[in-house]
C-alpha positions as semicolon CSV with decimal commas, in nm:
position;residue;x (nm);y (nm);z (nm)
1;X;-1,199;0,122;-1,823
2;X;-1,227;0,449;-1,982
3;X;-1,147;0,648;-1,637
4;X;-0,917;0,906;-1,595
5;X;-0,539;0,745;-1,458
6;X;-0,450;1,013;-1,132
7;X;-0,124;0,987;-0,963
8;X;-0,104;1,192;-0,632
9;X;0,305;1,249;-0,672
10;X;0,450;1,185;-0,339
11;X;0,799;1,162;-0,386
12;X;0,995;1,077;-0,013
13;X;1,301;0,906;-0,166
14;X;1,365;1,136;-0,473
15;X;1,273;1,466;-0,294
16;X;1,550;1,385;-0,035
17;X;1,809;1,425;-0,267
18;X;1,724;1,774;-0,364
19;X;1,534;1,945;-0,089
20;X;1,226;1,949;-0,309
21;X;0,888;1,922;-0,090
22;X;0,727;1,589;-0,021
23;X;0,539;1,401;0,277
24;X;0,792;1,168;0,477
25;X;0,787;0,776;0,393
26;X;0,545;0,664;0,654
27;X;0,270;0,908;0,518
28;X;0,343;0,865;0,137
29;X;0,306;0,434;0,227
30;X;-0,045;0,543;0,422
31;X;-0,162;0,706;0,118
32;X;-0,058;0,438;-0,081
33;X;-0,250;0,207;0,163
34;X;-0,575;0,414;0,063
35;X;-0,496;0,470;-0,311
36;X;-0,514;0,116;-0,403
37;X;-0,848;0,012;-0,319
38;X;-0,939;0,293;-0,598
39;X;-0,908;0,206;-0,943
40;X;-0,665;0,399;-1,150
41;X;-0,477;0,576;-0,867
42;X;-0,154;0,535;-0,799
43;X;0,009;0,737;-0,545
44;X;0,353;0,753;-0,544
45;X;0,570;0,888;-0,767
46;X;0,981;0,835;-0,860
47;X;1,056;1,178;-0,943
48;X;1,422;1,115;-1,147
49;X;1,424;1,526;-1,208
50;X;1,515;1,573;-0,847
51;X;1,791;1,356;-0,924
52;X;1,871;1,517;-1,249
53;X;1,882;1,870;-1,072
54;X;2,166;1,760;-0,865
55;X;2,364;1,651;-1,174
56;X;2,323;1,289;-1,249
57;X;2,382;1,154;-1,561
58;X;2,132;0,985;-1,822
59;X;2,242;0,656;-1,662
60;X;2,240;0,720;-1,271
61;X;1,938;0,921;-1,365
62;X;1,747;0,569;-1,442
63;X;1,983;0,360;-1,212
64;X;1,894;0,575;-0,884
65;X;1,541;0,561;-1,027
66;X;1,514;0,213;-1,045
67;X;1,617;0,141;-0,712
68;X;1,385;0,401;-0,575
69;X;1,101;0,261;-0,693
70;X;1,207;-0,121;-0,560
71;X;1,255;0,031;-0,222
72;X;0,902;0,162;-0,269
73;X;0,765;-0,140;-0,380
74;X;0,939;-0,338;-0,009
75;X;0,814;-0,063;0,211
76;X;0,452;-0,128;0,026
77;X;0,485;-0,520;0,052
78;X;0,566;-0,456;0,441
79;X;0,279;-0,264;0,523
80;X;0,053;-0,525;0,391
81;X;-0,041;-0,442;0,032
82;X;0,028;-0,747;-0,216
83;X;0,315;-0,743;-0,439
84;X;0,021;-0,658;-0,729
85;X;-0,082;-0,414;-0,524
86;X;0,282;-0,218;-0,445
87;X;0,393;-0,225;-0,844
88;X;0,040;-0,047;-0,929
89;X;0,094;0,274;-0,723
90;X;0,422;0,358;-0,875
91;X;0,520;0,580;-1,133
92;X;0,825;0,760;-1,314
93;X;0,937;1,116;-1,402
94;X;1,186;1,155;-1,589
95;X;1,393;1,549;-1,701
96;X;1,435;1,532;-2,060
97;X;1,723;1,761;-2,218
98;X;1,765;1,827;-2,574
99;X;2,043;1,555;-2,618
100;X;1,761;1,388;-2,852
101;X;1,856;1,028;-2,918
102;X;2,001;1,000;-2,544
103;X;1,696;1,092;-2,468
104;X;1,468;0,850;-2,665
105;X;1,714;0,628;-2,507
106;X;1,683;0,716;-2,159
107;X;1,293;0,655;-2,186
108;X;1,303;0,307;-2,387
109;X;1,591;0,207;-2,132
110;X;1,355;0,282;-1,841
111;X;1,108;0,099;-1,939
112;X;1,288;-0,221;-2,050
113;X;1,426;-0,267;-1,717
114;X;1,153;-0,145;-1,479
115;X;0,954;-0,450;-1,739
116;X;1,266;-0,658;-1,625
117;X;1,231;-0,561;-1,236
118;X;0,829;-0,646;-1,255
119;X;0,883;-0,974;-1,404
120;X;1,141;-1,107;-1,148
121;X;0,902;-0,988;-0,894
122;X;0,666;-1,208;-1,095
123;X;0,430;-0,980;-1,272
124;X;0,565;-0,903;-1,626
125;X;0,212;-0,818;-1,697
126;X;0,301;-0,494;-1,463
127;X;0,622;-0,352;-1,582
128;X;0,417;-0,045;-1,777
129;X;0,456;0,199;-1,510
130;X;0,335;0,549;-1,620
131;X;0,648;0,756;-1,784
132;X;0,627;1,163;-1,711
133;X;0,868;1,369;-1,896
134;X;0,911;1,758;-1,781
135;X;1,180;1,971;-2,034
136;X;1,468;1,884;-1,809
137;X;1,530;2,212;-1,581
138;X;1,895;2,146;-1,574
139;X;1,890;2,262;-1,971
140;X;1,737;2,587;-1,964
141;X;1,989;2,918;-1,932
142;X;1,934;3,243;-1,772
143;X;2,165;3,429;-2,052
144;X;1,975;3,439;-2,387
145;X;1,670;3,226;-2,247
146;X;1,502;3,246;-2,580
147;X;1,705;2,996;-2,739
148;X;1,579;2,794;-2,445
149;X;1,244;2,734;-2,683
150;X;1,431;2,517;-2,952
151;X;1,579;2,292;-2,654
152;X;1,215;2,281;-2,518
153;X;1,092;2,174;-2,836
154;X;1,351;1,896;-2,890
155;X;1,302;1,778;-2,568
156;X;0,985;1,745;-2,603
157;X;1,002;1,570;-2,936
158;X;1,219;1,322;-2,775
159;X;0,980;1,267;-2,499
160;X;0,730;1,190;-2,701
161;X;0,915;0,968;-2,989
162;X;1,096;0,837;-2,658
163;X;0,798;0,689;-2,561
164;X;0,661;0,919;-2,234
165;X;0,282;0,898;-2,144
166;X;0,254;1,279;-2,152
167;X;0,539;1,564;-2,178
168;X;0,513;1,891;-1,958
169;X;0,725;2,162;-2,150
170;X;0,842;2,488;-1,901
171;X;0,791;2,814;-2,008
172;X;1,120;2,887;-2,198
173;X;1,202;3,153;-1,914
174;X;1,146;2,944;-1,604
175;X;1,510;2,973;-1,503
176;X;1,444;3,322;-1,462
177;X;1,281;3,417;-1,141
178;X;0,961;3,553;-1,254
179;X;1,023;3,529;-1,572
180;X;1,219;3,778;-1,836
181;X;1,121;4,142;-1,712
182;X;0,850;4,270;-1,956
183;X;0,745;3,966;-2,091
184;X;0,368;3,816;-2,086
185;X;0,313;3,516;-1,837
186;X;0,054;3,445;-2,145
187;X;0,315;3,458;-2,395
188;X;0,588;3,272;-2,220
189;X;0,263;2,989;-2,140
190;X;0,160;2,990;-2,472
191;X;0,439;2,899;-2,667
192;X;0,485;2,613;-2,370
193;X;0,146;2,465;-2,440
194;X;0,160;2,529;-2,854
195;X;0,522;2,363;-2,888
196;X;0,348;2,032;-2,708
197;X;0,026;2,131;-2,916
198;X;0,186;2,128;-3,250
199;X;0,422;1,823;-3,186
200;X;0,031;1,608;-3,136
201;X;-0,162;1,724;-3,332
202;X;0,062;1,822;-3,647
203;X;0,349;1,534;-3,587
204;X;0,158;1,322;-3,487
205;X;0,373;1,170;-3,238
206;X;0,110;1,037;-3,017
207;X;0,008;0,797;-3,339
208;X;0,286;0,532;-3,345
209;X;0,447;0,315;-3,086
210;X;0,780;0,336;-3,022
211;X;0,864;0,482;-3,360
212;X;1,231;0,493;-3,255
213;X;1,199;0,098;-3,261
214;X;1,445;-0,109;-3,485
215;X;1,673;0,163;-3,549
216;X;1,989;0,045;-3,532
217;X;2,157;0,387;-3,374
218;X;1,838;0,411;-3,104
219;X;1,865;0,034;-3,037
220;X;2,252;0,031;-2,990
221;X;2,231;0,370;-2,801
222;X;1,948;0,176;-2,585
223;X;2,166;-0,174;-2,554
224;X;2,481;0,038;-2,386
225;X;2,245;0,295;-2,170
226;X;2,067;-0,010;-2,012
227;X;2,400;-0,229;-1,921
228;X;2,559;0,108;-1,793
229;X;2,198;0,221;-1,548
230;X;2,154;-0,158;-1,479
231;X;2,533;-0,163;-1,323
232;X;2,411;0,142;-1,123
233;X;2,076;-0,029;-0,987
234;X;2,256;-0,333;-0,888
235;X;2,550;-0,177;-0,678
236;X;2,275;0,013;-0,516
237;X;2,087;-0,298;-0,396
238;X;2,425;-0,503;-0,300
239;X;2,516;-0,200;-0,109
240;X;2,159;-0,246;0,042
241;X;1,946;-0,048;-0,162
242;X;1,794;0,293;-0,185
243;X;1,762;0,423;0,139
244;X;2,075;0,270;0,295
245;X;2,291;0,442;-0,006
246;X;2,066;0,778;0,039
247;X;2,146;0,747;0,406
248;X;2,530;0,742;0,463
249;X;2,558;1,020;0,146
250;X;2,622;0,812;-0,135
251;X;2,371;0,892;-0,403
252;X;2,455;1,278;-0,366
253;X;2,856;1,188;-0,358
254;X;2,788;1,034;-0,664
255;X;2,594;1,274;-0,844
256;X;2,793;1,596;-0,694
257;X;3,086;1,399;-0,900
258;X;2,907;1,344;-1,196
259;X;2,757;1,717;-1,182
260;X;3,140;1,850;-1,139
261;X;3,229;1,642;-1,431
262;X;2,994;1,841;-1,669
263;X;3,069;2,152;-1,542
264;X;3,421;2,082;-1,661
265;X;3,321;1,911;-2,024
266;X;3,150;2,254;-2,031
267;X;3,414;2,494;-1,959
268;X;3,688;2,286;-2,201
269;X;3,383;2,278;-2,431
270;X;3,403;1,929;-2,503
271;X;3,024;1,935;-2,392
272;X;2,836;2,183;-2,650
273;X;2,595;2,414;-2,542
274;X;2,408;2,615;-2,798
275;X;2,393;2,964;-2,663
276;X;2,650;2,907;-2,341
277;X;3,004;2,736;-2,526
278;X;2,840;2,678;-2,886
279;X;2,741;3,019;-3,055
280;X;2,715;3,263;-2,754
């Protein structure tokens, strides 16, 4: 159509699980009401960094995700709007770390099954939800932030070879309050902006699709990520889905377990962080 694709980003169900701001359910639905009699609108959005923030792994990261955006999709259907209707006002977002190829994983396993959700609920042709990637805030460290640029920039190579429909990169010092002391807001933006520049326009990335595609390490990587979020999604609905499991504290149980479980690979360095564990 040649317009401009707008997603509002109300977030109910993922902003509960971090604090993170958002309109309640009832109003995000309303707005969802109005969005889809406009073309190229969608209005909410399954916001998988809140998730990540609170520790989740790659696979409950898409597993949560995915049952997020069904509950979205039944709250949608029960206000009136078509099942059409409900799949075209939601959208992803996903934090991307500099883990590269578990990254171009996590994308490509997204959208396979969120293509396998829309089909059972009989629209295959709508399974292409919109894929946002932010540098994962979870990677960046306050001690020696600068070496937080080359995890920025793998990141957000992996977004885009993973697949994402645009990559927002952080300033390398946005786990610093402010920013580092002394340095330029323009500086610290610029080299944000250029790294996602320079990957486009000088990579290229943007011109192939899925250029991770019949690799047999990517497609492996992408086989075992999707069985292990696709386990996740499932005990989620038989448990009776999203908001039931958000409800009586299971989502955060699960990902304050998870999150404890890295802080531990970290500290017996069996997880390597460049800068923290790796090279300090």
């Amino acid at each position: 159509t040649g317009l401009a694709s707008v997603n509002l980003g109300v977030s109910p169900l993922t902003a509960a699980v971090d604090g993170s701001e958002s309109v309640d359910l009832d109003a995000a639905v309303e707005l969802a009401r109005k969005a889809a009699s406009h073309e190229n609108v969608r209005a909410l959005l399954i916001d998988a960094v809140s998730l990540s923030n609170q520790g989740a792994s790659d696979a409950q990261e898409i597993g949560f995700a995915l049952a997020a955006g069904v509950e979205y999709v039944r709250a949608l259907v029960e206000a009136g709007l078509s099942t059409e209707q409900a799949l075209g006002q939601v959208a992803f977002r996903f934090a991307i770390t500099d883990d590269q190829f578990g990254q171009i994983a996590k994308l490509r396993t997204a959208r396979r099954l969120w293509a396998r959700i829309s089909e059972v609920l009989g629209h295959p042709e709508l399974g292409a939800a919109p894929q946002h990637a932010v540098t994962a805030p979870v990677m960046f460290s306050q001690r020696d932030p600068w070496v937080n640029m080359l995890r920025s920039t793998v990141s957000a190579f992996a977004a885009g070879v993973g697949g994402a429909t645009d990559v927002e990169v952080l300033t390398f010092d946005s786990a610093i309050p402010g920013g580092i002391p002394g340095t330029s807001r323009n500086f610290a933006h610029r080299i944000a902006r250029n790294t996602n520049l320079l990957l486009l326009e000088e990579s290229h990335l943007g011109h192939v699709i899925d250029p991770a595609g019949g690799s047999y390490y990517v497609e492996a990587f992408t086989n075992d990520l999707a069985e292990k979020a696709w386990a996740i999604f499932a005990d989620v609905e038989a448990k009776g889905g999203y908001r039931a499991e958000l409800a009586n504290g299971a989502i955060n149980k699960a990902l304050d377990e998870m999150h404890e479980a890295t802080r531990a690979e970290v500290a017996s360095r069996k997880k390597q962080l460049t800068g923290i564990n790796e090279f300090p």
